[in-house]
C-alpha positions in Angstrom: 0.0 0.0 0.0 2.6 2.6 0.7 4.3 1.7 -2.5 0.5 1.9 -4.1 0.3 5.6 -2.4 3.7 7.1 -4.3 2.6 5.6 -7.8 -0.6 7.7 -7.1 1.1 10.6 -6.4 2.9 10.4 -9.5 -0.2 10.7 -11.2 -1.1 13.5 -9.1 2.1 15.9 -9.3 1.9 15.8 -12.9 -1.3 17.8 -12.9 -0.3 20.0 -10.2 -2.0 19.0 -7.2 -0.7 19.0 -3.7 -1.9 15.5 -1.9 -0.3 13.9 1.0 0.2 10.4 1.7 -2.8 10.1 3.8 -5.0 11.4 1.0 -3.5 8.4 -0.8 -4.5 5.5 0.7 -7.2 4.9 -2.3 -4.2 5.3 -5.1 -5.3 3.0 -7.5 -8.3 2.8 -9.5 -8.0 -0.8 -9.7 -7.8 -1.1 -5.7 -11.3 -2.3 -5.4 -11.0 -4.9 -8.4 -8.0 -6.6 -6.8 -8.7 -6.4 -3.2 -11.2 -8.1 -0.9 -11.4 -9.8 2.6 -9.7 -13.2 3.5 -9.8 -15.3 6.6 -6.5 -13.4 7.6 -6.9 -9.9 6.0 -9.8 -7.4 5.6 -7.7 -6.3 2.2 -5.7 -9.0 0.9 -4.7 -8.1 -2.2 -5.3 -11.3 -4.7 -2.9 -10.8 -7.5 0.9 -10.6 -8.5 2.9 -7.7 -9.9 6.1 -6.2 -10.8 6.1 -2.9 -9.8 9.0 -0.5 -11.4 9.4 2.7 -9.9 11.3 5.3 -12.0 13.3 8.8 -11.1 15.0 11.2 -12.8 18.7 12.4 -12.4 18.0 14.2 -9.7 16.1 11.6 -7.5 12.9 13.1 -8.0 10.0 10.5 -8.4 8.9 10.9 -12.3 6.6 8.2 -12.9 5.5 4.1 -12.8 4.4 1.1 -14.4 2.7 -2.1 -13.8 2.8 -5.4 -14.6 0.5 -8.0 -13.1 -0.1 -11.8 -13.5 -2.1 -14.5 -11.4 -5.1 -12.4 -10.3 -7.1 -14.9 -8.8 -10.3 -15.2 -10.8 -11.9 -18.2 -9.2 -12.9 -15.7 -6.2 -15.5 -14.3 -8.7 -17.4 -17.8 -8.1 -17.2 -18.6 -4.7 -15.7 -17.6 -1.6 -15.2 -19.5 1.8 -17.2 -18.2 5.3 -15.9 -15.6 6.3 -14.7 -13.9 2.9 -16.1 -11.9 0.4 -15.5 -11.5 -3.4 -14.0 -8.4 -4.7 -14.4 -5.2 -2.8 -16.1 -3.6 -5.7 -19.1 -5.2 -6.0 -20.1 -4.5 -2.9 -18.9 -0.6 -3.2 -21.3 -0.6 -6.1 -24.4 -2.3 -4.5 -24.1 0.1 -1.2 -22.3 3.2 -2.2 -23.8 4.1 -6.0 -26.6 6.6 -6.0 -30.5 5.7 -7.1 -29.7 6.8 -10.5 -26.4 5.1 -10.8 -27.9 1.9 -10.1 -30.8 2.4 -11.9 -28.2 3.3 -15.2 -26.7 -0.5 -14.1 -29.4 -2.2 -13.7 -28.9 -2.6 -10.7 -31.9 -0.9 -8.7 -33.8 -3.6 -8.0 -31.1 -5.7 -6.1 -29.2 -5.8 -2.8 -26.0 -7.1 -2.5 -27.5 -10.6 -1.4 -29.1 -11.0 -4.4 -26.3 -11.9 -6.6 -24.9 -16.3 -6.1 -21.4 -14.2 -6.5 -22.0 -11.7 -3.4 -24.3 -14.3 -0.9 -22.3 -17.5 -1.3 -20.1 -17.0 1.7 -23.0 -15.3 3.8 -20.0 -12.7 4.4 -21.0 -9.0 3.5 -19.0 -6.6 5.5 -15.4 -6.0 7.0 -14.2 -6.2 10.1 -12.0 -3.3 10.6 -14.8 -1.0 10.4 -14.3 0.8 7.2 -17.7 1.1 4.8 -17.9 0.5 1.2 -19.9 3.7 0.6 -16.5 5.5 1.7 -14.5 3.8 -0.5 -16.4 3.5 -3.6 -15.9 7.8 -3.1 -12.2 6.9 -3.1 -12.7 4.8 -6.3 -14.6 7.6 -7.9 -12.2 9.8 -6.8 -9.2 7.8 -8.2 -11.0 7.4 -11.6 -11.1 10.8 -12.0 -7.7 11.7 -10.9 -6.4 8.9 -13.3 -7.9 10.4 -16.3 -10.8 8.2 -16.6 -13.8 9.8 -18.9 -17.4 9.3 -17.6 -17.6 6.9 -20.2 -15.0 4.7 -19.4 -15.6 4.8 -15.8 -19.3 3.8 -16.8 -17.5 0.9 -18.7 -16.2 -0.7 -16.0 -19.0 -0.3 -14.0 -21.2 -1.6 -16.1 -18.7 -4.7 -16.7 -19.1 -5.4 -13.3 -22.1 -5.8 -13.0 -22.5 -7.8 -15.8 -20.9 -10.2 -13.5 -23.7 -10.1 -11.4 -26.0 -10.7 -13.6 -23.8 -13.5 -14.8 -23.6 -15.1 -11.4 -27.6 -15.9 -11.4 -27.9 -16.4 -15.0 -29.8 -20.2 -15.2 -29.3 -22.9 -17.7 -31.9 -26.0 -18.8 -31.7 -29.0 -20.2 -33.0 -29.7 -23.3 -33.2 -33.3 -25.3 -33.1 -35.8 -22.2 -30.3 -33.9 -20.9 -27.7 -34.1 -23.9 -28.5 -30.5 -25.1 -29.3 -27.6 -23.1 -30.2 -23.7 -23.9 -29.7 -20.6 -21.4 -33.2 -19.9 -19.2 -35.0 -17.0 -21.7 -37.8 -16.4 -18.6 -34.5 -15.6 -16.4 -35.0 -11.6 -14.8 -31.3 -11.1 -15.1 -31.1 -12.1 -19.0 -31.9 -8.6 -20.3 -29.4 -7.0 -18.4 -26.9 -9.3 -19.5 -27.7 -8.5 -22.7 -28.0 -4.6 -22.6 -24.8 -4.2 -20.8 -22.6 -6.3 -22.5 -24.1 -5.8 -25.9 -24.8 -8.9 -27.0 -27.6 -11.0 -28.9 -29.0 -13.7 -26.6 -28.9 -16.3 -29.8 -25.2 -15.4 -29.8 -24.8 -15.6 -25.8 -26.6 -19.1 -26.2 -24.0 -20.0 -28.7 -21.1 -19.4 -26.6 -22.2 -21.0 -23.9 -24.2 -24.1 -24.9 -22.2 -25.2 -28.0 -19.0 -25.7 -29.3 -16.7 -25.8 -32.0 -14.5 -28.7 -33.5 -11.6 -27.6 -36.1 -10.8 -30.8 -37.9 -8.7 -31.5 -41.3 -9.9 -27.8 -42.1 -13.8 -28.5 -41.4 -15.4 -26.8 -38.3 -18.1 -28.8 -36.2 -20.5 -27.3 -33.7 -21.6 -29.6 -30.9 -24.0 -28.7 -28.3 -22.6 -29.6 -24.7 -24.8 -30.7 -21.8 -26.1 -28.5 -18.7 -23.3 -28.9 -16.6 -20.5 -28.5 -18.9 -22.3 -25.0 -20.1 -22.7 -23.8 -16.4 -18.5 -24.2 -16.3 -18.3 -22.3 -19.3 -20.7 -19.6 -18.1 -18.0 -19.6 -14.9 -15.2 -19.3 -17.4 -16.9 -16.5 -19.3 -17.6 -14.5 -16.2 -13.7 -15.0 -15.1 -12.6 -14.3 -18.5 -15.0 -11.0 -18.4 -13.7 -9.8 -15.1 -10.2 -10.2 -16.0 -10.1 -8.8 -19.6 -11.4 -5.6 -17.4 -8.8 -5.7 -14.9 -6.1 -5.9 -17.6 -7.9 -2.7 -19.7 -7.8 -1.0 -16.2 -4.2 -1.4 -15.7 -3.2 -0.3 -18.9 -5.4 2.8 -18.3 -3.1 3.1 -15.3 0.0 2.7 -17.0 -0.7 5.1 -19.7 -1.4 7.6 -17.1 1.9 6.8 -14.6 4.4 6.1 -16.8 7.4 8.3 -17.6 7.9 9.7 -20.5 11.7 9.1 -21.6 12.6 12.6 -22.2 11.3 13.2 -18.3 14.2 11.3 -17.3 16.7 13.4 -18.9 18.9 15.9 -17.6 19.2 19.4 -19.8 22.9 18.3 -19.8 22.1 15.1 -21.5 19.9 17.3 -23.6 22.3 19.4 -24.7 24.6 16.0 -25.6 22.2 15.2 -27.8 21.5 11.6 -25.5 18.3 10.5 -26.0 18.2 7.5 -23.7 17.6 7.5 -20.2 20.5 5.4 -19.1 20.9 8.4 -16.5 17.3 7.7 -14.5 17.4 5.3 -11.7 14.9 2.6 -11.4 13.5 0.7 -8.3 11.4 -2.9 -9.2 9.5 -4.6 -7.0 8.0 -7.8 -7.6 4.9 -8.1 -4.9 3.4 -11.5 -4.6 0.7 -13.5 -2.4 1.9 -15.4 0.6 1.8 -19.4 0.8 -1.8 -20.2 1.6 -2.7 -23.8 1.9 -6.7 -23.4 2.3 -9.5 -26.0 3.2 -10.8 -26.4 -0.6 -7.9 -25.5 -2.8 -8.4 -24.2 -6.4 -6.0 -24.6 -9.1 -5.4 -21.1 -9.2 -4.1 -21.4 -5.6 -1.9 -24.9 -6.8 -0.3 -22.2 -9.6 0.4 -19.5 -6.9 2.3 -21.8 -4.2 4.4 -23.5 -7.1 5.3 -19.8 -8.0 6.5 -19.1 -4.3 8.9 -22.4 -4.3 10.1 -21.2 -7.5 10.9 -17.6 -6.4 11.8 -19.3 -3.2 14.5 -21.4 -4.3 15.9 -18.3 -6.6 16.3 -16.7 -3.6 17.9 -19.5 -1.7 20.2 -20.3 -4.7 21.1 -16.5 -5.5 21.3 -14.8 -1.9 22.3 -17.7 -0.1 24.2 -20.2 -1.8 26.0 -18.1 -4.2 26.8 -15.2 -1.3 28.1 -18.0 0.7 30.6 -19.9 -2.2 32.0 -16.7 -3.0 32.5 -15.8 1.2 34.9 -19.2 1.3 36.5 -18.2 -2.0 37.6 -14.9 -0.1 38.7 -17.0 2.6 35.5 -15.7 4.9 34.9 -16.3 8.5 31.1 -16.5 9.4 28.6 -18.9 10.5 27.2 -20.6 7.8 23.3 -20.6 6.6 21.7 -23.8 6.3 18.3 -23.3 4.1 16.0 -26.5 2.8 16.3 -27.6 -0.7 12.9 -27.0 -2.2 13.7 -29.0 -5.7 11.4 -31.7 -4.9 8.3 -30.1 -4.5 9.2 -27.8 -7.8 9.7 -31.1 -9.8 6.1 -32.8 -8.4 4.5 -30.1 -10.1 6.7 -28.8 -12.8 8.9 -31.8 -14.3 8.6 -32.8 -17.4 8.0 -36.2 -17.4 5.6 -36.8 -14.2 5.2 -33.2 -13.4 1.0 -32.3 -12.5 1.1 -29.5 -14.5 2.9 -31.2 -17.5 0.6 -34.3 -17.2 -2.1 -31.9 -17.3 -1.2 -30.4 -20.4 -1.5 -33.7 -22.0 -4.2 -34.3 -20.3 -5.9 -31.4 -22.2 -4.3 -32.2 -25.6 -6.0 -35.3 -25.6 -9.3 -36.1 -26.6 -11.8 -37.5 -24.3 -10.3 -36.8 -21.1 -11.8 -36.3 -17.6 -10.5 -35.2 -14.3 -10.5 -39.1 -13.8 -8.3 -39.9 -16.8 -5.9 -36.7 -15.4 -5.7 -38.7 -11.9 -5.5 -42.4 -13.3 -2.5 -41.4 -15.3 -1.0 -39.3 -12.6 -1.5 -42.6 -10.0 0.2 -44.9 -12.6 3.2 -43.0 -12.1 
């Protein structure tokens, strides 16, 4: 968060405005699309990035940019007792004025309305701050970022499209083989006015799908359950795409120009680089969790923790400590655990879960029991 407060403020000094650090706790526009409360945290922030933090000659803060990975998408679906999804759809629901909602769609509803919002029975925070406050801070951010009213009704209106989603229905059709999305559902209008789509074609995405074979394309239709995971997987993919447009929206606005980083004296050399700037990264990342019900996306965050973990074991501790005994040394030397075996359970080609689920995909016909079978045989 402190690091989150300066990239703000970069933003800010470039159109003149005096803000403090308190006034920049909110810094982010996409603060409320990444953030929301845990067993352990009232805002645990659910992604990866790679912050870089850039200044000029002179050691003055000139500008930002982000890079972020992992952002944990199954949260959209469910969340365990005691959590909640993302902060912003519950800054929407409480904080948003009559006509704002009524501009969403979202009038009608509370924020126990929506399977996304009521499935952990969870709907406020613990340490006392209120989601009206902070969708002002959002607001506020927006603006300060540069975001139109349009695009800040983009978002918005993404979002809750995501509601909407979350308690769209699905039937079977056929005995069960086919199946076509609920027309008498109350939230299949809205889904369609706000994304700006055809019901025929939403139907099409989820219930069918397409075969590419020796250049001839099949459509299939799937059954009820496998159209309900791609309605999840449409909602994630939704949500995400969003997150990643908000970002670059950021990125654009805190970024440094190169010529911002140049001295007049390299000016007047005719350098046009900005070899001269100095340049702080910081790679931020989620903490081992090992949960009740664990979700893939959890399975890809822990195996990137042993990964960084064993960089920093190998390139802190084991390489500082060869090159101490090379220079003849004295100090007491750091024992650390050798992680390499629980990188190669999920990673190694061969017998790695990962790499056996790759195949696992490739091939036709497979289930999540083919994908342990052929794990087991190992």
């Amino acid at each position: 968060m402190f690091l989150s407060s300066h990239l703000f403020c970069c933003r800010v000094h470039t159109r003149n405005l005096t803000l403090n650090n308190t006034s920049c706790t909110y810094l982010l526009p996409s603060y409320s699309y990444y953030t929301a409360r845990t067993i352990r945290n009232d805002n645990s922030s659910r992604f990866g990035k790679f912050i870089e933090i850039k200044f000029n000659n002179e050691g003055t803060l000139v500008g930002a940019s982000i890079e972020t990975y992992l952002l944990e998408k199954v949260r959209l679906i469910s969340q365990q007792v005691g959590e909640r999804n993302y902060h912003v759809f519950y800054e929407m629901l409480n904080g948003m004025s009559d006509d704002e909602l009524d501009t969403l769609l979202l009038s009608e509803y509370t924020i126990e309305d929506f399977n996304i919002t009521n499935c952990s029975g969870t709907y406020d925070r613990r340490d006392g701050v209120k989601d009206t406050d902070t969708y002002e801070d959002l607001i506020d951010a927006l603006d300060v970022m540069g975001f139109s009213d349009q695009q800040q009704n983009d978002v918005f209106s993404i979002a809750s499209a995501v509601l909407h989603l979350s308690n769209l229905t699905i039937n079977p059709t056929k005995q069960g083989e086919e199946c076509e999305i609920d027309t008498e559902n109350v939230h299949l209008q809205p889904i369609l006015q706000l994304l700006g789509v055809t019901k025929e074609n939403l139907n099409q995405a989820i219930c069918y799908f397409k075969i590419e074979a020796r250049g001839q394309s099949y459509t299939r239709a799937v059954q009820k359950d496998t159209a309900e995971k791609g309605l999840e997987a449409l909602m994630k993919a939704t949500y995400s795409a969003m997150f990643d447009y908000i970002v670059k929206m950021i990125n654009s606005s805190i970024t440094v120009k190169k010529s911002a980083t140049v001295d007049t004296k390299s000016r007047r050399r005719g350098s046009s680089g900005d070899s001269g700037s100095a340049v702080i990264g910081v790679l931020d990342i989620f903490g081992f969790e090992s949960f009740k019900t664990n979700s893939f996306e959890q399975l890809c965050i822990n195996y990137c923790n042993e990964a960084l973990q064993q960089q920093f074991n190998l390139f802190v501790l084991k390489n500082e400590q060869e090159e101490y005994e090379q220079e003849g040394i004295q100090w007491s030397f750091i024992s650390f655990p050798d992680n390499q075996d629980a990188l190669d359970l999920i990673w190694k080609k061969g017998y790695g879960i990962l790499n056996i689920l790759d195949d696992q995909c490739r091939a036709p016909g497979t289930t999540d029991k083919t994908f342990a079978s052929e794990y087991i045989m190992l």
